[in-house]
C-alpha positions as CSV (number, residue, x, y, z in Angstrom):
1,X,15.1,-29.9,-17.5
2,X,15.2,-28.6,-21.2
3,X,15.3,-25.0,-20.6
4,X,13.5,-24.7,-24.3
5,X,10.5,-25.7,-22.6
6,X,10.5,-23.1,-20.1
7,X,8.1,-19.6,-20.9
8,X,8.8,-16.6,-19.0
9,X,5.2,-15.3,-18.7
10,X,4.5,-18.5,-17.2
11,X,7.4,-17.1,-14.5
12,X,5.9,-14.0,-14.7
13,X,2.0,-15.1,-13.5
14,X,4.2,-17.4,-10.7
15,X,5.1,-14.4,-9.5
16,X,1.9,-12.5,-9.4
17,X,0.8,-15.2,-7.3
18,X,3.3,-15.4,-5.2
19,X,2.3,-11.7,-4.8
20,X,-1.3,-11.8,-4.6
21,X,-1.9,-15.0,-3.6
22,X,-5.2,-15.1,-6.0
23,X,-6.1,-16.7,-9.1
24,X,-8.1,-13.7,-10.5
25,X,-5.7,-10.9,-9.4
26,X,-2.4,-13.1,-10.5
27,X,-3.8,-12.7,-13.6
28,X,-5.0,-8.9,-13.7
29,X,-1.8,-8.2,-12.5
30,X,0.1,-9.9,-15.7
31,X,-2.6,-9.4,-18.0
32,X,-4.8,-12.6,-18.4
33,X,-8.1,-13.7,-17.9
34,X,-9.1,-16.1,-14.8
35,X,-9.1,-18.8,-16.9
36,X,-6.2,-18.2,-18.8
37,X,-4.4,-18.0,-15.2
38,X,-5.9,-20.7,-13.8
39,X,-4.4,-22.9,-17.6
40,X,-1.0,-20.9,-16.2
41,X,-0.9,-22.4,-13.4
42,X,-1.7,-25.9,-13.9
43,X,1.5,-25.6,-16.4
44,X,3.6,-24.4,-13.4
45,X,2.3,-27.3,-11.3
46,X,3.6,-29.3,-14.3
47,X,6.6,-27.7,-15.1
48,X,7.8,-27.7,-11.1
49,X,5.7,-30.9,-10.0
50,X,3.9,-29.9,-7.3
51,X,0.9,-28.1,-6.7
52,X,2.5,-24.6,-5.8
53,X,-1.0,-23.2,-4.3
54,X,-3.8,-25.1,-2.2
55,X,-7.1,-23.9,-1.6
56,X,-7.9,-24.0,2.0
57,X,-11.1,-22.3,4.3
58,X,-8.2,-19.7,4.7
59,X,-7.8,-19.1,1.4
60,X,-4.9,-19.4,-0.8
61,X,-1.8,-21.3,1.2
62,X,1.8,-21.8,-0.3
63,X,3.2,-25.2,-0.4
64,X,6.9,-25.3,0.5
65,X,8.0,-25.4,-3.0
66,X,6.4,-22.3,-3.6
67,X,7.8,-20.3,-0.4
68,X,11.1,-21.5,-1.6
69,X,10.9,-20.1,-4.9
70,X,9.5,-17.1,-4.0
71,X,12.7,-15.0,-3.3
72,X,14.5,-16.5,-6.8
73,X,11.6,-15.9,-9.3
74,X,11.0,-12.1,-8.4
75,X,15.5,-12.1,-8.7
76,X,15.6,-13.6,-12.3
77,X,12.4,-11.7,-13.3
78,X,14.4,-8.7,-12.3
79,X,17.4,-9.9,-13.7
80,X,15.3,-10.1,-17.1
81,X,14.1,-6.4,-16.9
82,X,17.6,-5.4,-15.8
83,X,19.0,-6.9,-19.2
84,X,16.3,-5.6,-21.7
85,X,15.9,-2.0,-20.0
86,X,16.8,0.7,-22.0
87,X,19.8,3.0,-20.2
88,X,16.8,6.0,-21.0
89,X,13.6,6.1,-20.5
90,X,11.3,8.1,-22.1
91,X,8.0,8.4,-20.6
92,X,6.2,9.9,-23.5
93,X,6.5,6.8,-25.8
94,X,7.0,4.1,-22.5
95,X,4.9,1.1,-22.2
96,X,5.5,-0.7,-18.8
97,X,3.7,-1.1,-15.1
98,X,4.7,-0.3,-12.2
99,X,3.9,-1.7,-8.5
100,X,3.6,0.6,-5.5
101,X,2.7,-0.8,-2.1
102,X,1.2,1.2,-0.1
103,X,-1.5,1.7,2.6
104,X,-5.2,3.0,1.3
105,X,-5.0,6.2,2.7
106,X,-1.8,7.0,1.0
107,X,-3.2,6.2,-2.2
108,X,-6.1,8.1,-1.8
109,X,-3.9,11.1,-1.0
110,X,-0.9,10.4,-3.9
111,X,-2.1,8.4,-6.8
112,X,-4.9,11.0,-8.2
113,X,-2.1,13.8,-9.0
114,X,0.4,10.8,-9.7
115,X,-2.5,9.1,-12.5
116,X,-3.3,12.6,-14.1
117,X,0.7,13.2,-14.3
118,X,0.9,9.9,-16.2
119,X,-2.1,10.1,-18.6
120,X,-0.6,13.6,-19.5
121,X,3.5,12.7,-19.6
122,X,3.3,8.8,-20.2
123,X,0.3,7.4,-21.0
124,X,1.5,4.1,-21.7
125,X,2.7,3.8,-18.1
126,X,0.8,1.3,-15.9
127,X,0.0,1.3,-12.2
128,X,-0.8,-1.9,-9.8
129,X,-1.2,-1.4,-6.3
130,X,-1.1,-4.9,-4.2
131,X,-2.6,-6.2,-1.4
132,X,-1.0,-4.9,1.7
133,X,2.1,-7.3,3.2
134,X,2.8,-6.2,6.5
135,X,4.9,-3.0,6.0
136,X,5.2,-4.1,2.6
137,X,9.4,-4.1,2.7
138,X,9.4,-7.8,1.9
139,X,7.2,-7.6,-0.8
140,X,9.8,-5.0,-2.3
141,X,13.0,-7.2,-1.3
142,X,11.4,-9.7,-3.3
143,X,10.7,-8.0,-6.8
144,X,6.9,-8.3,-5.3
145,X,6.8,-4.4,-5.5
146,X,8.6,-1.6,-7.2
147,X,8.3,0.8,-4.5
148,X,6.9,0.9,-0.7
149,X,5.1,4.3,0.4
150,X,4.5,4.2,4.0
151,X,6.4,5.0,7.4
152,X,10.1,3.4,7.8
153,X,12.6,3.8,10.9
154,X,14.2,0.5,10.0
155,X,15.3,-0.5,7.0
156,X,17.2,-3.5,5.8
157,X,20.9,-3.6,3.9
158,X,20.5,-2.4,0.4
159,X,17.3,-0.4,0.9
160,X,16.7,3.4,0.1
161,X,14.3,6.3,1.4
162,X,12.8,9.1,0.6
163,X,11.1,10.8,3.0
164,X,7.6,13.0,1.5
165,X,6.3,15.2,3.9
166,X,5.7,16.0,7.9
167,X,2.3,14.5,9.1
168,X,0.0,15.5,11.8
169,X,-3.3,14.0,13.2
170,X,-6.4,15.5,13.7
171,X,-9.9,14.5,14.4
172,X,-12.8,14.0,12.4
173,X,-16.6,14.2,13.3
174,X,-19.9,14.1,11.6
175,X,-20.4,18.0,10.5
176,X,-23.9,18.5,12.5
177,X,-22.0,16.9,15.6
178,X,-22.7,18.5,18.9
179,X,-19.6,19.0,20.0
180,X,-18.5,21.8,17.3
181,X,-20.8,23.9,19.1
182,X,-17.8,24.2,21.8
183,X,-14.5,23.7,21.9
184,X,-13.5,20.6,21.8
185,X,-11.9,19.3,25.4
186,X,-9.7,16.2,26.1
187,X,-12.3,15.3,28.1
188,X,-14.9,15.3,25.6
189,X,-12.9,13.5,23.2
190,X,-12.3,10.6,25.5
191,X,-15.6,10.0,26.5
192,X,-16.9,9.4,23.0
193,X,-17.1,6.4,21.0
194,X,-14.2,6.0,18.8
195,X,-13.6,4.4,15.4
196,X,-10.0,2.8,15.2
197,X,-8.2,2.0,11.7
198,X,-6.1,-1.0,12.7
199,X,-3.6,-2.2,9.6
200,X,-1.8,-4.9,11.4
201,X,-4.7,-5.5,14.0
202,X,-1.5,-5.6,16.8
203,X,-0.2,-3.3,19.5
204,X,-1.3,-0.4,21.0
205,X,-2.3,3.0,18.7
206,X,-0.6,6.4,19.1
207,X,-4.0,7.8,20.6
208,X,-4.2,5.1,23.3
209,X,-0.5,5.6,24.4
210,X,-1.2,8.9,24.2
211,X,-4.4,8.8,26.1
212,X,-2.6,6.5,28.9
213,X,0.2,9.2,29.8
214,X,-2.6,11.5,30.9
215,X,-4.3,8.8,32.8
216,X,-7.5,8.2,30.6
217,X,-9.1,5.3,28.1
218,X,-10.9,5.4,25.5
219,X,-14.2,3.1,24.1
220,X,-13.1,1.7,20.6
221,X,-16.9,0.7,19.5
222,X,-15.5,-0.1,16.0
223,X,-11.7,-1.5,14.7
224,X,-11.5,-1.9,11.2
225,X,-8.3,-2.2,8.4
226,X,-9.2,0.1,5.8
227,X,-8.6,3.6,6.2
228,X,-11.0,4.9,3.6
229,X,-14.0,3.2,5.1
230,X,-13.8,4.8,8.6
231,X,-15.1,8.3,7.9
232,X,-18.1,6.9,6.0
233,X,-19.1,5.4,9.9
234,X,-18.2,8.8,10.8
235,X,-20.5,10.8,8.8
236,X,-23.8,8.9,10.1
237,X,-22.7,8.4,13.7
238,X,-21.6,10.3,16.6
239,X,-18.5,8.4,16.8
240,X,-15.2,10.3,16.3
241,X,-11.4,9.2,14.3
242,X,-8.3,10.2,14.5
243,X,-6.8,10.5,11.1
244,X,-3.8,11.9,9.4
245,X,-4.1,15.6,8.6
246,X,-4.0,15.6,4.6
247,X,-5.7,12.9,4.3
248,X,-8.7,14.1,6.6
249,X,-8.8,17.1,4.7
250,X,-9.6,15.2,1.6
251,X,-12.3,12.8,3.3
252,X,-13.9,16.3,5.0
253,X,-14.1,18.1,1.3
254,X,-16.2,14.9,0.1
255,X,-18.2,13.8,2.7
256,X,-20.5,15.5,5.2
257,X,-17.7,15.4,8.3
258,X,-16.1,17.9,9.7
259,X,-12.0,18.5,11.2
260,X,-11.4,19.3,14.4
261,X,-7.5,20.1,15.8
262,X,-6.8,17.2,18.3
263,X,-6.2,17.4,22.1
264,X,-3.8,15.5,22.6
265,X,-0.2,15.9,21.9
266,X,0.4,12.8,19.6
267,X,3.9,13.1,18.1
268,X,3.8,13.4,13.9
269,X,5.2,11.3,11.7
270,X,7.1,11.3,8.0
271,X,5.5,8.8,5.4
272,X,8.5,7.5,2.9
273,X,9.0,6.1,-0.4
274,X,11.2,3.5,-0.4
275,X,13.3,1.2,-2.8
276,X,15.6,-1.8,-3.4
277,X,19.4,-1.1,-4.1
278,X,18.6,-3.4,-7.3
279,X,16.4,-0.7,-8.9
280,X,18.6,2.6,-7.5
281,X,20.1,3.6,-11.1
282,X,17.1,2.1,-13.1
283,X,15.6,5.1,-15.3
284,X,12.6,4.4,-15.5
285,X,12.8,4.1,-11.5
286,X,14.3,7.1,-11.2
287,X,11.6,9.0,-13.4
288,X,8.5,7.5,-11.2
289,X,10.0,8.4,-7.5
290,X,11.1,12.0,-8.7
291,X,7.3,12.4,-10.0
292,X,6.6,10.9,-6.7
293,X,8.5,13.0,-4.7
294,X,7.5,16.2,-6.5
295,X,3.9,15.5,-5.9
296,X,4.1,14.9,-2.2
297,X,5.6,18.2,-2.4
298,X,2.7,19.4,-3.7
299,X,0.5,18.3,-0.8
């Protein structure tokens, strides 16, 4: 292959979709128009002769070409930033996008403060937050993501953490809901409908297990994915969620819900920012998980 005849932006989109698995958001994420991506990536089916991505009732699929390129495109296209990064970065005058993967709820509660800290000390700095991966540490071992925000006991060779801040749960009920007009029992809270946010749709939640040891079960009347969708069911029902403290606090100073301390002992848990050895002494890297860091300390 004449190596001439290779772009890098056409590397670049590959991995976008790689990432997002989506025409249209390939190309938000690198900066093109849907048809412009979908010219990109009838020249990557040319250049690698084979059709990289099939459309199925599924969706998106990888072919096996693709799958095997994934971990060595996001590697050179680090490799590429690696060379051509400056050893300083100033954000003031920067111009450059970063990807964080993280769950909704953790956006909702980080990337407001993190946004208005950027339009004020780097404006030129970019933000892309991806479609969730599992616990998103793949996506980061594969150049898919800059960082990961979420909760990590495991982590693989090479990788480092941060941990943010101490979380709690709580509950959270419409704000006319009869039971505020008591205290709110174990008993009562078990015999209500609940709403359940379910990322990975598998296992077991920390209220059921929790519910279990005392020797009760609870009616799930709804299961959904997306954490910022739940307490809108919660403010015109009588249903009740379990949420993470901060984050609850948020919801309850925008909608009509109200928080309630939970009655049952569910152990907290530490949300991280984690990173790829790769990207450790990067700058630029460096700059964004401080600002990071110093926000969560905010919270």
């Amino acid at each position: 292959m004449d190596l001439n005849k290779v772009d890098l932006n056409l590397l670049k989109l590959l991995s976008a979709l790689l990432t997002a698995r989506n025409v249209t958001v390939a190309g938000q994420m690198v900066g093109l128009s849907q048809p412009a991506a979908s010219r990109g990536l009838a020249r990557l089916r040319q250049l690698f002769n084979d059709q990289l991505f099939v459309r199925t009732a599924q969706g998106w699929q990888l072919t096996p070409r693709a799958e095997a390129l994934s971990g060595s495109v996001a590697r050179l296209l680090e490799d590429a930033k690696a060379i051509v990064a400056p050893a300083t970065f100033e954000p003031s005058t920067a111009q450059c996008r970063f990807t964080i993967a993280t769950a909704d709820h953790l956006a909702a509660l980080l990337m407001p403060k993190l946004l208005s800290k950027l339009a004020k000390h780097a404006p030129g700095v970019d933000l892309v937050i991806p479609a969730r991966a599992g616990n998103n540490i793949h996506l980061v071992a594969e150049g898919g993501a800059d960082f990961a925000i979420g909760v990590y006991d495991d982590l693989p060779a090479r990788f480092y953490q941060r941990r943010l801040f101490n979380e709690d749960f709580v509950c959270l009920v419409r704000r006319d809901h009869p039971v505020l007009a008591k205290p709110f029992t174990l008993a009562q809270f078990a015999s209500l409908s609940h709403i359940s946010v379910s990322i990975t749709g598998m296992g077991n939640s920390a209220v059921d297990e929790a519910l279990a040891k005392q020797g009760l079960k609870r009616r799930v009347a709804v299961r959904l994915p997306h954490f910022l969708a739940a307490p809108m069911l919660v403010a015109e029902t009588d249903m009740v969620l379990t949420l993470p403290s901060r984050f609850a606090q948020q919801i309850a100073s925008m909608l009509p819900v109200a928080v309630l301390a939970h009655p049952l002992n569910i152990d907290s848990f530490t949300p991280s920012i984690i990173w790829h050895g790769r990207q450790h002494d990067n700058p630029a890297h460096i700059w964004l998980r401080n600002l990071i860091v110093a926000i969560a300390e905010e919270l």
